[in-house]
N, C-alpha and C positions, 0 to 999 in steps of 0.2 A: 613415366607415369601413365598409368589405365585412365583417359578419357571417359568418365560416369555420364557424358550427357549425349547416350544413344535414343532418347525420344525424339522422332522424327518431327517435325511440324509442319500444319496445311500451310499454305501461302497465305493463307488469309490470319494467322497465326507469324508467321513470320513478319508479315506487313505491320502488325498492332507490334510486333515488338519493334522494328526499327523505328515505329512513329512517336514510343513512349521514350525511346532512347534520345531521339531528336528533341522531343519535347522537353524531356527533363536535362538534356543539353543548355536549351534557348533559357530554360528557368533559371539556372546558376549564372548562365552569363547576365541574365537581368537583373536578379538577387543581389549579385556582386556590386553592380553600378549602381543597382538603388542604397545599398548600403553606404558605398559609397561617397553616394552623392548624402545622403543622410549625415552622416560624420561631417560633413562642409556644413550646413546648414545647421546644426547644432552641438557645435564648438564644444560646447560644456558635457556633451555625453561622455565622452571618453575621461574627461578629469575626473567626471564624477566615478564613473566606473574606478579609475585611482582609486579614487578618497576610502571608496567601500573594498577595493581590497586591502589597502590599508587597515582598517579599523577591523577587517575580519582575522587580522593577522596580531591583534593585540591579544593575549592570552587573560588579561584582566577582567575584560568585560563580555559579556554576552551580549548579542543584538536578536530580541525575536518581537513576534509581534502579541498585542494583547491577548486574554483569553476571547474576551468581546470586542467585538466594533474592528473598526479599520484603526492601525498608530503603528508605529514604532517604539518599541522600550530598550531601554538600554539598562541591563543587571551587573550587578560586581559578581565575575564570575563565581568568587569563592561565596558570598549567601546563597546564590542559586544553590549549587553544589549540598551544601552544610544543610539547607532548607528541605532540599529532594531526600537526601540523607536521615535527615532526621524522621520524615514521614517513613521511611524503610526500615528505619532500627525498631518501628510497632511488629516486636516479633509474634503477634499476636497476630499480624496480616502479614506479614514477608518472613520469607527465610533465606538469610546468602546461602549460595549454590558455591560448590567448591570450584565447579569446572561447566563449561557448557554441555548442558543437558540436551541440545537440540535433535540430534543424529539420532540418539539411545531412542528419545521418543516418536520419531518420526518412525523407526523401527518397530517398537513399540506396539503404536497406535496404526499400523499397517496391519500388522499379524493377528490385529484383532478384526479389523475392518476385514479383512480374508476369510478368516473364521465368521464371521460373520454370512459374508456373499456367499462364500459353499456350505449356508446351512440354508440360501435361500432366502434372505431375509432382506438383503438389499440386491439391486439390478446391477449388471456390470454397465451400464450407465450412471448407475450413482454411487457405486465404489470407484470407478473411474474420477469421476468428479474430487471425492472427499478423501482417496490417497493421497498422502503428502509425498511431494517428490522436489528435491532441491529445494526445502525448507532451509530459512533462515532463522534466527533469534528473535524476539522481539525487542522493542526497546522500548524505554521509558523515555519521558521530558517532559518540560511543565514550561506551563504559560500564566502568565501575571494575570492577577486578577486588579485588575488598576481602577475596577468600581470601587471594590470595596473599599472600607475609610480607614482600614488602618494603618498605622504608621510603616510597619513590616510589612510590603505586600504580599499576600500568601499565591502559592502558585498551584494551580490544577493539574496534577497528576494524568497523563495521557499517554494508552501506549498504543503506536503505532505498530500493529501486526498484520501486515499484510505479507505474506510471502511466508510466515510461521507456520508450523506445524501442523495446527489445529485449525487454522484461520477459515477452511471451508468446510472443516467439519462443525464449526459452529454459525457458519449460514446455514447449514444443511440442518441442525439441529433448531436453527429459530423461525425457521418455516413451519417446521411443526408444532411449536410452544406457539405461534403466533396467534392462533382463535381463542386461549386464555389467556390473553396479554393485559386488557381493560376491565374496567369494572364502572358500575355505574356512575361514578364517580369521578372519571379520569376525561379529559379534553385532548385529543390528538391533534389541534392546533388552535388558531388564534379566530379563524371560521366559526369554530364550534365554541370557543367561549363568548362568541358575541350572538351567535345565538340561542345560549345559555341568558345573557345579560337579554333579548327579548324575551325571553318564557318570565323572566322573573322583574320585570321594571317595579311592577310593584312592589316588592318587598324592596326595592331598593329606596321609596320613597320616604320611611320611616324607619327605616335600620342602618344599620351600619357597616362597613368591611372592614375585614380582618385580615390579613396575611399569615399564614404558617409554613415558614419553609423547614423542609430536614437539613440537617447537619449532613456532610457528607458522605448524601443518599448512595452513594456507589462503592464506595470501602466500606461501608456499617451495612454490605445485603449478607445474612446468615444464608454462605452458598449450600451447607445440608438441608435445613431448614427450606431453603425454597426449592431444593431438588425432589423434596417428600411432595410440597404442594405442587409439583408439576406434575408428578406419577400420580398422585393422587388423583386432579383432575382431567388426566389423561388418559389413565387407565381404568377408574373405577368410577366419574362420575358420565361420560356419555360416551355411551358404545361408539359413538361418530365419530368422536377426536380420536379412539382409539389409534395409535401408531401399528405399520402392521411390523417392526419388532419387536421382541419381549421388554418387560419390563427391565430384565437381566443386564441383557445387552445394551437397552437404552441409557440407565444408569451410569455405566460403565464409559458410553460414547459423552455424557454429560463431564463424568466425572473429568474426564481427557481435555473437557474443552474449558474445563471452569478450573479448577482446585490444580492440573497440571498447567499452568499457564507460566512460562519464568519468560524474562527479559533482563535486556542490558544495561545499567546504566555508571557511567564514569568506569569502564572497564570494570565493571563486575556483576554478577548473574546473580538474579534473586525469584525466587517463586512467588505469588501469591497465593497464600493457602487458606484464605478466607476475602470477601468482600469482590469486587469484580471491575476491574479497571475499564475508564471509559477509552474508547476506541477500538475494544474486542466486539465481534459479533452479536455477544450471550449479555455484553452489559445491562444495553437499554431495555434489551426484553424478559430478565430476571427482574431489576429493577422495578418494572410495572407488574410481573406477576405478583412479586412479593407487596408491594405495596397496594395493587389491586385485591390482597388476602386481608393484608390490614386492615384495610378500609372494610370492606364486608363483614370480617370480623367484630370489628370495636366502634365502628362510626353509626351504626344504630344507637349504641348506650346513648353519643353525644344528642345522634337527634329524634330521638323519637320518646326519649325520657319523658315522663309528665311536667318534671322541672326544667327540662333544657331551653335554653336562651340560644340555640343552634337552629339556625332557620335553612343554608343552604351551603355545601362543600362541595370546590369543583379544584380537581388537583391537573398538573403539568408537570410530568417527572417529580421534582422535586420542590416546585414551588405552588402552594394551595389561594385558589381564592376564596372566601367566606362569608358569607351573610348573616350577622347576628344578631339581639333585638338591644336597644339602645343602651339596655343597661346592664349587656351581659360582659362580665370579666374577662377581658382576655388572658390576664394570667393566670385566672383559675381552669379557664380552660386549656391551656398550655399544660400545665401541669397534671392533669388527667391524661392529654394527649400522654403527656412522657412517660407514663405508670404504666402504659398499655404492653410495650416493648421493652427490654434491654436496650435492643443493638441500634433504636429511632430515635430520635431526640431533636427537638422542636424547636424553630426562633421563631418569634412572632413582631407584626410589624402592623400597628394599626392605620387607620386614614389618618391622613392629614387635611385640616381642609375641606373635608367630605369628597378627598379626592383618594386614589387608589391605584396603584399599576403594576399591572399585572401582564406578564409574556410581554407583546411592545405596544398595547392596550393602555392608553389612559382615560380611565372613567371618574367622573365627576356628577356623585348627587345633585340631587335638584327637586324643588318640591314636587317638579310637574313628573317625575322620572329620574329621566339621567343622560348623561353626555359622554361622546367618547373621541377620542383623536388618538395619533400617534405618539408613542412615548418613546423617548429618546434619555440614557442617562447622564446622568449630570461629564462625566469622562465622554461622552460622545463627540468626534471628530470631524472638519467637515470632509473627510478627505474620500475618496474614491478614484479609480483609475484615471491619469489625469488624461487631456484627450490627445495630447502629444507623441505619448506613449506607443511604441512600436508594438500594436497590439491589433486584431482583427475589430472590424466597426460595429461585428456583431457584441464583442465585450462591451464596448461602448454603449451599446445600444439598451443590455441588459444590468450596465450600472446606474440606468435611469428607471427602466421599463417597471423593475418588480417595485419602485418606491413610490412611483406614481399607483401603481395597480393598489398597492397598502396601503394609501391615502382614500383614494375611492371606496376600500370596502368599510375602512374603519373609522374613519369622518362621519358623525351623526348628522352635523350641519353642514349646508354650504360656505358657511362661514368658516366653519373649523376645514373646511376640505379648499376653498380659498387661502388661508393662510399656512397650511403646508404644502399646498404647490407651491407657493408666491417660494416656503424653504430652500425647495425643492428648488427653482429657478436660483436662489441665490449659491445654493450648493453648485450647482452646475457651474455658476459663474466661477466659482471658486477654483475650480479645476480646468477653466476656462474652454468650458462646453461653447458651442454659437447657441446663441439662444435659439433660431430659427430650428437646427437638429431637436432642443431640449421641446420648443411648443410640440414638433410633430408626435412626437412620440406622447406627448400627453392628450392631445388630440385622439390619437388612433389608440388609446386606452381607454380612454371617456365613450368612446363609440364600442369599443370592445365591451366596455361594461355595460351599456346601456342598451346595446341592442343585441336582441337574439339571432345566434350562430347557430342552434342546436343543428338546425336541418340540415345546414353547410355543410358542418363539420361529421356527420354522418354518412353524405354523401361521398365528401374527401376520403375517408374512412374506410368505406367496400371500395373504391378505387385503387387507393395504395396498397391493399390487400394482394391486389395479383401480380402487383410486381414484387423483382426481390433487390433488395439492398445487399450491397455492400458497402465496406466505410474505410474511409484510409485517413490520414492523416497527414497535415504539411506542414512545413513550417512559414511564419509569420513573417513576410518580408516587406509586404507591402502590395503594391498592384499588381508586379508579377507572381504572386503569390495566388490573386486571385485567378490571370490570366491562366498560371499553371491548371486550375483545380478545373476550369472550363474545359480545356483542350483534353485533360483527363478523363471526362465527364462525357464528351464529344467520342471519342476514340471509344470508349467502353459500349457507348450504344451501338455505336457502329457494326460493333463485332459480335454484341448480343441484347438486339432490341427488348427482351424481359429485363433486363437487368438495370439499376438504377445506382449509378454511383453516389455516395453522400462524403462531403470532402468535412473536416475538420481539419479546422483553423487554426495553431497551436503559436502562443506567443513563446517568441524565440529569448532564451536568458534573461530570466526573470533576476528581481533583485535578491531572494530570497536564494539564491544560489550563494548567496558569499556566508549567508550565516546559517550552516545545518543547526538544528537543535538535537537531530538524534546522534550518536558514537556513531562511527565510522566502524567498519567492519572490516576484519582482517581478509587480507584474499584467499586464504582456507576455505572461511566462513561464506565467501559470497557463492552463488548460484546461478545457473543459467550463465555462464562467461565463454569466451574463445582464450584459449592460453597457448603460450608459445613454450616448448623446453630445449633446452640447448644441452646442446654434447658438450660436456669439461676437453675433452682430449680434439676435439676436430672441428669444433663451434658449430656442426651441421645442426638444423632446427627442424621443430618436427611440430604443426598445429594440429590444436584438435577442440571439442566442442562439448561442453555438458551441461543437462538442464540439472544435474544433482551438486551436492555441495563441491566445490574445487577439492577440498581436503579427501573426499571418497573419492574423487575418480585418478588424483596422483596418486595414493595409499596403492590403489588397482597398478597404475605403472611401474610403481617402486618395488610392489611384488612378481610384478614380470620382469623386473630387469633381476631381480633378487635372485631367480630363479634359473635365469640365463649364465646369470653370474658363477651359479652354485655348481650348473653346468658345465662349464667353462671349469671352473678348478676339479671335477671330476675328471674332466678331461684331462685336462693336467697334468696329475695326480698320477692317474692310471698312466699315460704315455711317459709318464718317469719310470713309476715303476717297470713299465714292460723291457723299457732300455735299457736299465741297472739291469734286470735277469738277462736280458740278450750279451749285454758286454761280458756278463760272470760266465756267460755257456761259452764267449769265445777267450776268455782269460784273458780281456782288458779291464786295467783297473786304473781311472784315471782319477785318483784323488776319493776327498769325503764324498759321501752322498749326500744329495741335500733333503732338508727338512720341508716337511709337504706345508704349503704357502696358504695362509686364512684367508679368507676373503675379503675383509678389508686390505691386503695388502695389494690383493690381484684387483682392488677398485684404485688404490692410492698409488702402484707402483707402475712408472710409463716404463720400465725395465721389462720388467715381468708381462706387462701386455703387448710388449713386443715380442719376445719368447713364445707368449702362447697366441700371437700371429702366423709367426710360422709354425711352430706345430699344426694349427688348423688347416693353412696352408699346404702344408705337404701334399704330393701326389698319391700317396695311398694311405689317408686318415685310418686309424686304428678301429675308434668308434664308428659306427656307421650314423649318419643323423637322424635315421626312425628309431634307433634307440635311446635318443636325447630327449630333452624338452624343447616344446615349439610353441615360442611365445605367443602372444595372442594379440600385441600392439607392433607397429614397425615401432616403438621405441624400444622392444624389447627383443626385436631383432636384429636392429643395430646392435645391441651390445652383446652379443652372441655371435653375430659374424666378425666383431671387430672387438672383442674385448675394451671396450671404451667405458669409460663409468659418466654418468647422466646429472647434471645438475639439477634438483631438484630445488635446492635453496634459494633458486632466484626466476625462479616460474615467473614471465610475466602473463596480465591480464589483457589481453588487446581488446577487449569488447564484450560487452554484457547484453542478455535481451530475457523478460521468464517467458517467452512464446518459442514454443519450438522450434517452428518453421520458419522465424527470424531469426532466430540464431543457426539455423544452418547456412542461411543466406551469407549471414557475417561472416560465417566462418567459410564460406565458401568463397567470397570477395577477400579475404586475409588469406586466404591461401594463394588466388591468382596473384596477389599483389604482392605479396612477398617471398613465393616459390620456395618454402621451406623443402630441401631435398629427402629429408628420411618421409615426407607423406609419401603412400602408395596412391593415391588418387589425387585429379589437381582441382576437384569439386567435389563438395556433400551433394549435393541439391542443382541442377541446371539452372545455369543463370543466362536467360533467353534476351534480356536487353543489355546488361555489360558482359557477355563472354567471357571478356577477358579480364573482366574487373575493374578497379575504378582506376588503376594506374592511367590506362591508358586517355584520360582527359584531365587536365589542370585544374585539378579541387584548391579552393580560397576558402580558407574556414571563416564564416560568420560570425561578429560579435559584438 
């Protein structure tokens, strides 16, 4: 093997690697015995960990969590199933795909992005960004809506596309849709609808609210329809939003990111070809242009009529709050609402009580004004991270911090901001917080809110500015965990006082591991992996590394070995024939001739690739090898100097990562460790603290 790791290092370079080696040495052995010592002290983790592999292993039921709030739900797998089904069979918004489409379009939508960059029109900084390389599928799954009251719980449509095709070509694309997103009419959060409810106390003192939500605002957005109001007010209403590519092109990148969008679900491939699933890029920010057109559109008729009983419209995605005058209809106003659009359609939901709630806002008329606290639905749980939990103190920290900060801003009284902390303390108990952790942190929020930081945190501001971050990650063990991130922290300044290390805390085996909710992906299909292949005839192993789909970079090996193969029987071939004419010139004739051998034979038959061992073998080869093919993999050089045929069918997966430069790492550490022989190299990448790889120390897996 050719030793890859010729960069020499300063001493001051070797010292920081033996220091992190030692360091992340003492960490595993701490790690180990804090776990350890954890499993003693709480007897019941490990039974429980049972119970839930168990349950994850019954094919009946599904285990996921709510759409809202914190819970556990538990579904018969076959409704779930029949339920997601039935939303798909709207062949009006899906279409089943015969076969995965992913490859084709990642293809595709490159050769357009190329055409693109060499006309000029995008940077190879941000064609670099928005090429898709080792795309996967998306997928589909749905989460219970366990608010809602009906019998059937319906389930929210969600597709998780990270690693998909298009998935950064539509951040890229809602960057720049983003300064037509709003309209006057729309609330970017709960900040801005309370100080909506100050501009207008008065009208709330003699009128009434209304609720109008849409029906499901993200399958009913007409994707042509709002691709026109995007060009339109991109390109022809202010020269400044103008995009600087064509309209042409830009279309065209829409069209890729909206209308081409398929995913997986219960082993099978469906496009959607109208409407816009939530968890793509382009969802939430089509949905507010289109609905930001509506509204501009048609919500003068309601309010500015000489008759209109419509006094104030303040919308959030998909749910409206309303101010109307005491004796205005809401179902006639409903029903004008739905006349406006086809593809929009209204529920409406009046006060109760002269009360109202809206986003997690609950306001309560009143003659003097109005009142507001926090709202919580009726399905609301007291549950949150409990504090036992093998989890960093900063999670802890922050499943209190943001409920108290929402109490403060949205408590009109001290009375109302009194009796949701006093919640707030009870929740805590509940999870068996010390109350003493739960006062502090309400304490140093109360002060947070009340007093001013501007100047502080300004100051803070140009300070961190001249240093530069980096960020790593570790996992959650406990006090050695924290210990490790120190020593880390310590060691990096050391060796470059600009630089600031920032550690992230990562809880280790969550319980949401036992129950995916997305299909499992075949290992064709996955990306970014280390795979191991194995010789059929000599079991020698041969590792290697790609950020592209598994399926394109074996297709690559199978046509080098294809090709060595093809070679090898040319060879063959020709060295029969030359023999059969040399034995005719000296008048030996020893039996039939044989019949020239297919290539499946010369991959299936260990005869025959014995035979054509020593023909290659021989002292003076016929063919000379510049006139041969020279494969381009040692996997396809093995089977060209050894006639050997390559298992393909049983490629394992040793390790996955979508960052490049960890997965050479991996692949670099699975190569020292396992010393597959046909690799020509025994490192991608210099591994400067294990060398030799992780063999050489006692790994105890965590769990």
């Amino acid at each position: 093997m050719i030793n890859k790791d010729v960069r020499i290092l300063e001493p001051k370079q070797l010292s920081l690697a033996a220091n992190l080696k030692n360091a992340t040495e003492k960490f595993f052995n701490h790690a180990n015995i804090s776990v350890a010592t954890r499993r003693k002290k709480y007897l019941n983790e490990k039974n429980e960990e049972n119970i839930l592999l168990n349950l994850s292993k019954d094919p009946s039921i599904l285990i996921t969590k709510p759409d809202k709030g914190r819970g556990t739900v538990i579904l018969d797998r076959n409704y779930y199933i029949k339920t997601m089904e039935s939303m798909l069979n709207n062949k009006s918004k899906f279409t089943l795909l015969k076969e995965d489409p992913t490859i084709s379009r990642e293809n595709s939508s490159t050769n357009l992005l190329l055409q693109i960059k060499n006309e000029q029109y995008l940077t190879q900084k941000e064609y670099q960004y928005i090429r898709p390389v080792g795309s996967i599928s998306a997928r589909l799954y749905g989460l219970p809506k366990v608010h809602k009251t009906q019998i059937n719980v319906p389930l929210r449509p969600i597709v998780s596309c990270v690693q998909s095709y298009n998935y950064r070509l539509g951040k890229y694309l809602a960057n720049i849709i983003k300064p037509i997103r709003h309209s006057n009419y729309s609330l970017k959060n709960n900040m801005n609808f309370l100080q909506f409810l100050r501009n207008n106390s008065d009208l709330l003192k003699n009128n009434k609210m209304i609720s109008f939500d849409i029906e499901s605002l993200f399958t009913n957005i007409p994707v042509n329809e709002t691709i026109d109001i995007i060009c339109d007010k991109l390109y022809c209403r202010d020269p400044k939003l103008r995009p600087f590519i064509p309209e042409y092109y830009f279309r065209q990148l829409i069209e890729f990111a909206t209308r081409r969008t398929h995913f997986l679900f219960n082993n099978k491939y469906y496009d959607q070809s109208d409407g816009v699933s939530m968890g793509t890029p382009l969802a939430a920010i089509f949905a507010e242009v289109f609905m930001a057109h509506f509204e501009e559109t048609y919500l003068p008729i309601l309010l500015y009529q000489i008759d209109s009983k419509l006094l104030a419209w303040r919308r959030y995605v998909d749910d409206t709050f309303v101010i109307a005058q005491m004796d205005a209809n809401y179902d006639e106003i409903k029903q004008v609402l739905n006349s406006f659009h086809p593809c929009i359609k209204f529920t409406v939901q009046p006060e109760i009580d002269d009360t109202m709630a809206f986003l997690d806002v609950l306001v309560k008329r009143h003659d003097k004004g109005y009142d507001t606290t926090v709202y919580r639905k009726n399905t609301a749980t007291k549950l949150m991270l409990k504090w036992h939990s093998l989890a960093p103190k900063a999670y802890k920290t922050t499943s209190i911090s943001p409920l108290v900060t929402r109490a403060i801003r949205i408590c009109s009284t001290y009375k109302l901001l009194h009796n949701e902390l006093e919640y707030i303390r009870m929740m805590a108990n509940y999870n068996d917080y010390p109350l003493r952790f739960v006062e502090n942190i309400i304490c140093k929020q109360l002060n947070k809110y009340y007093e001013s930081t501007a100047a502080a945190n300004k100051i803070q501001q140009r300070v961190d500015q001249k240093k530069k971050y980096s960020y790593i990650e570790l996992p959650y063990v406990g006090r050695a965990s924290y210990e490790f991130g120190k020593k880390l922290k310590k060691l990096i300044k050391i060796n470059d006082s600009t630089s600031d290390l920032r550690v992230i805390y990562r809880a280790t085996n969550p319980t949401k591991r036992f129950f995916p909710t997305k299909d499992p992906l075949d290992d064709n299909q996955k990306a970014g992996v280390v795979y191991q292949i194995t010789c059929n005839d000599c079991k020698k192993t041969y590792i290697g590394k790609t950020i592209r789909q598994t399926a394109r970079r074996l297709n690559e090996h199978e046509k080098d070995t294809d090709k060595a193969q093809m070679y090898i029987q040319r060879l063959f071939s020709y060295t029969h024939r030359t023999s059969e004419q040399n034995r005719k010139k000296k008048g030996i004739h020893e039996g039939c001739i044989q019949k020239n051998i297919s290539t499946e034979n010369l991959r299936r038959s260990k005869r025959i690739a014995e035979k054509q061992n020593q023909i290659l073998h021989q002292q003076q080869p016929i063919l000379h090898e510049e006139s041969g093919y020279t494969p381009k993999s040692a996997v396809g050089k093995h089977v060209k100097q050894t006639a050997h045929s390559i298992d393909f069918k049983n490629v394992q997966i040793l390790d996955q990562d979508s960052l490049p430069t960890r997965l050479l790492i991996k692949e670099s550490l699975q190569i020292r460790d396992k010393k597959p022989i046909l690799n020509a190299t025994d490192t991608s990448i210099p591994l400067y603290v294990y060398p030799e790889g992780t063999n050489e120390r006692s790994t105890t897996t965590t769990k």
